[in-house]
Structures are given as C-alpha cells and as structure tokens.
C-alpha positions as a printed Julia matrix, in Angstrom:
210×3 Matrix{Float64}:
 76.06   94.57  115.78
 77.63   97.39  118.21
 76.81  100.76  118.19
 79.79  102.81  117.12
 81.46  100.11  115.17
 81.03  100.59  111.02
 80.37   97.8   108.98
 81.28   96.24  105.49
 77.89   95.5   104.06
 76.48   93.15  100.99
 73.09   93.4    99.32
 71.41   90.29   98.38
 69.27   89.98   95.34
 67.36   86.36   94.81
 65.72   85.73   91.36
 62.64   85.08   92.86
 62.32   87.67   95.64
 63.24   85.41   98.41
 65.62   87.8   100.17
 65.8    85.5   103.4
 67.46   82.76  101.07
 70.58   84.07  100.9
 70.91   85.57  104.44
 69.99   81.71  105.68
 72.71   79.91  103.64
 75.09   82.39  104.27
 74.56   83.46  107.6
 78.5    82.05  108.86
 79.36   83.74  106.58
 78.46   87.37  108.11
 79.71   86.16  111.61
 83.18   85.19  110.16
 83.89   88.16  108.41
 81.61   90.4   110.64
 80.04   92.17  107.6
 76.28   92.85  107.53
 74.25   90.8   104.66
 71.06   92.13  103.74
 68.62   90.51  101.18
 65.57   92.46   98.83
 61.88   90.8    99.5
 61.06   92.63   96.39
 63.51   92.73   93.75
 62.88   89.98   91.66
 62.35   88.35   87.77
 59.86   90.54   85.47
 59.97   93.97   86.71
 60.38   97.26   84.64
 64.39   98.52   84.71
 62.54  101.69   86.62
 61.27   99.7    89.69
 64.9    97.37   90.43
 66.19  101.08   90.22
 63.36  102.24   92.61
 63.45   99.29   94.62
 67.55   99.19   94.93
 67.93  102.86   96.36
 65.53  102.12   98.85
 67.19   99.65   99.94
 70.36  101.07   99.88
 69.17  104.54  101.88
 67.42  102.13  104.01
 70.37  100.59  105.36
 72.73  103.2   105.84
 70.07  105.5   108.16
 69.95  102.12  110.03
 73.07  101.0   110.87
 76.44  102.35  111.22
 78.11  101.37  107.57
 81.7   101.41  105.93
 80.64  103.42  102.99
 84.08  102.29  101.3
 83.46   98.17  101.59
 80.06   98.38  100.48
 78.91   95.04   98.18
 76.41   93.29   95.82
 75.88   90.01   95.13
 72.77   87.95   93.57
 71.52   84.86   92.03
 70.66   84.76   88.47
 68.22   87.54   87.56
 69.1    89.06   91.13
 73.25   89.23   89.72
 72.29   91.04   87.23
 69.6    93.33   89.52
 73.34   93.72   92.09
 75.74   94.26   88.79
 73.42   97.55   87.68
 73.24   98.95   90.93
 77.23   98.61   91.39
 77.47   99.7    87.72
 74.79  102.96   89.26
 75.82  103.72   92.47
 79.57  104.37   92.66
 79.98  103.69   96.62
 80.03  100.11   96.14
 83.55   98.41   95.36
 82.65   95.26   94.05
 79.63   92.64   93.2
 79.34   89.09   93.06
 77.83   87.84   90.4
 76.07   83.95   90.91
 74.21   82.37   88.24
 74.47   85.2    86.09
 77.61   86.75   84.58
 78.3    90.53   83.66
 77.05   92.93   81.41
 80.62   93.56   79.62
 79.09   96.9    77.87
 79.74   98.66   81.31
 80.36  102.42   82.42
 84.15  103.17   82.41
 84.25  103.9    86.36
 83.71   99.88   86.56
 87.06   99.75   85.73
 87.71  100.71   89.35
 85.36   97.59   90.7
 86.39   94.06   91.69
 84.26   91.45   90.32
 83.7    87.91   91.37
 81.45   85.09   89.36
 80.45   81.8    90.73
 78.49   79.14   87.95
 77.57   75.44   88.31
 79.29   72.91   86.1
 75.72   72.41   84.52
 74.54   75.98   84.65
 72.62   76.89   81.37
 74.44   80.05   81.93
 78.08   78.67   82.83
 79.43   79.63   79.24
 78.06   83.37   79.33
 79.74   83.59   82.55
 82.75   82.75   81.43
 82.58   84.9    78.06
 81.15   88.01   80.13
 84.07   87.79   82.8
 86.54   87.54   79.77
 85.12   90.58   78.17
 84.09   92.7    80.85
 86.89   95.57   81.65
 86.74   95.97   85.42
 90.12   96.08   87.77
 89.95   92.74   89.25
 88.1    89.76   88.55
 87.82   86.21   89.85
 85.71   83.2    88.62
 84.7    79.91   90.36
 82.8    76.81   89.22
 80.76   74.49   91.6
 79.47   71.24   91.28
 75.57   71.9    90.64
 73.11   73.11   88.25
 71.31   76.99   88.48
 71.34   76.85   92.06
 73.4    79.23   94.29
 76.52   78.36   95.72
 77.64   76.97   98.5
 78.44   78.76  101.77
 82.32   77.69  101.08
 82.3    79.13   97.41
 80.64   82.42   98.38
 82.88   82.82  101.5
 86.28   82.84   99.43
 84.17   85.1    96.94
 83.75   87.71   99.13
 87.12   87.22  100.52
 88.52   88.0    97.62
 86.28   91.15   97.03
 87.04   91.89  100.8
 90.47   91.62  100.75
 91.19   93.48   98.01
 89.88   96.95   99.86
 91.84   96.44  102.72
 94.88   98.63  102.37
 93.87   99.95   99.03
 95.95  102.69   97.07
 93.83  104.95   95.41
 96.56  105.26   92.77
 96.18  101.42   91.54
 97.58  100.38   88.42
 94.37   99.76   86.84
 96.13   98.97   83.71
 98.6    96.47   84.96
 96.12   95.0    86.77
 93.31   94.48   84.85
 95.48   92.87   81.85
 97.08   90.98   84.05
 94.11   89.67   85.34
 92.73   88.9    81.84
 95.96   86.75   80.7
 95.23   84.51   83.82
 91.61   84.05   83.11
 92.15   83.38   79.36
 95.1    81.0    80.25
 93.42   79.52   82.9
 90.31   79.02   81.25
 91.89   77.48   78.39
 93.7    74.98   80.29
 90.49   73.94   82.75
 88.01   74.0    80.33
 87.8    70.19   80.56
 88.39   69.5    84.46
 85.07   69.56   86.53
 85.98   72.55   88.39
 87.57   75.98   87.74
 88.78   78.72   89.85
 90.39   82.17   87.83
 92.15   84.63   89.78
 94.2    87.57   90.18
C-alpha cells in the first residue's frame, strides 16, 4: 500500500465469521492484481437482516476513512451464507460494481439498478447448492454474468478459480462506457449461459461467460 495511490477493493464475507480465511487463501491474489481484500470477523450464519446491514456499513465506512480507495472498482465476494451477506450489500450500496458469489448463488428478485452490476458465481461439482446456482445466475437480470464449477464439495474455491473471477469482474470496469448496452448485453449473456449450460451439464466442469 502507497500513500496517494487509490485502490480497487473486495469485501470478504465467510459463513462462519472467519474473515482471515479468505484473505489467507487469496492473498496472491491481492498482490497480482494490487487490489485491497478485506474480510468481516463478524458477519456470519444466524444473524437478524438488521445487524449484516449494521455490520456491512461499518465495514464499508471503515475502509474508505482508512485507505485511499477507487470508489468506482469497489467489490463483494463471500462463501455460502457470506455470498449472500456480499450480494445484499451490492444489491444496497450502489458504489460497488460487481460481487462474487461462492457457494451461494443470487437472489434473482433483485433491485433494477443491479442491472448495471457484473456478477460472477463459483460452485463445486458436489455443492448441495450447485443447481440453485445455476438456476439463480439464469434468472437473475444483472449486465454481465459469469459462472464457474470446481472440483469440490461446499468449500471455497481455489485461489486459480477466484483469480479469473475477479478478473473478469475487474476487467470489465476498466474502460467502461457509462452508456453500455445493457440490453444487448445482458441477453446476450443469458443465450451463452443457457446454451452453455445445456451443453456442459454432463462434463465435470463448467465455465459460462460473456
């Protein structure tokens, strides 16, 4: 971190409150795309929609007095419980420009700005929740969208998976027209998942994209 620079940024949320996890396993992955990563101690399974809320602006205030942030590359991402914890404060706070959603899919009954986000999924093969995933990234109306499978069960995802995730959430900003076709390219984003998923259904790993 240098003073003066600003910073793309990604919030962690872990299931279970273990907001070190994440910033372990994917540690390269800051350093190689210079981005801060920043993981919740106390966001986790079980509490009231009021305190992730509480908890999540907090955290997000936190941050930016701290350090010197990109306001227009902020990021989510989160593990099961903890997607769905980064998915409502993306869906809430309208400075982030994407989540990535891990173990967990989204909630396709979303606010109409999402239709401005980028949204990326990652699922195990034997995820309980693998075929929600998939439905829910079908469904939900957002501008871009990208699914991966891995080989593993409700786990998170490797360092490799989530590092072309967020490279795909990254890369979309950078050069960004605020006049996007949102139309053109959300359907056309929708025909490749449905084809795509179609076809790979049966192969032992997936990967839908725009």
């Amino acid at each position: 971190y240098k003073e003066g620079n600003r910073y793309p940024v990604v919030f962690w949320f872990d299931s279970k409150g273990n907001g070190v996890m994440p910033l372990e396993k994917y540690h390269s992955i800051a350093d190689s795309l210079n981005v801060i990563m920043v993981g919740s101690m106390n966001s986790k399974n079980g509490l009231k929609p009021t305190d992730y809320a509480m908890i999540t602006a907090i955290l997000v205030e936190d941050v930016l007095q701290r350090f010197t942030i990109d306001t227009g590359r902020m990021l989510a991402g989160g593990f099961s419980g903890g997607a769905r914890v980064a998915g409502n404060l993306v869906y809430e706070d309208r400075r982030f420009r994407g989540v990535l959603y891990n173990g967990a899919g989204p909630d396709p009954a979303a606010p109409a700005h999402v239709q401005n986000l980028s949204m990326a999924c990652l699922g195990g093969m034997d995820d309980f929740n693998l075929a929600e995933m998939q439905e829910s990234m079908m469904k939900v109306n957002c501008k871009r969208k990208w699914f991966q499978t891995y080989q593993a069960g409700h786990e998170w995802a490797a360092a490799e998976d989530v590092f072309k995730a967020l490279q795909f959430l990254w890369n979309e900003q950078v050069g960004e027209k605020k006049d996007f076709p949102l139309s053109t390219g959300m359907l056309k984003a929708e025909r490749e998942i449905q084809n795509q998923f179609r076809e790979q259904m049966s192969r032992e790993d997936a990967t839908f994209f725009k």
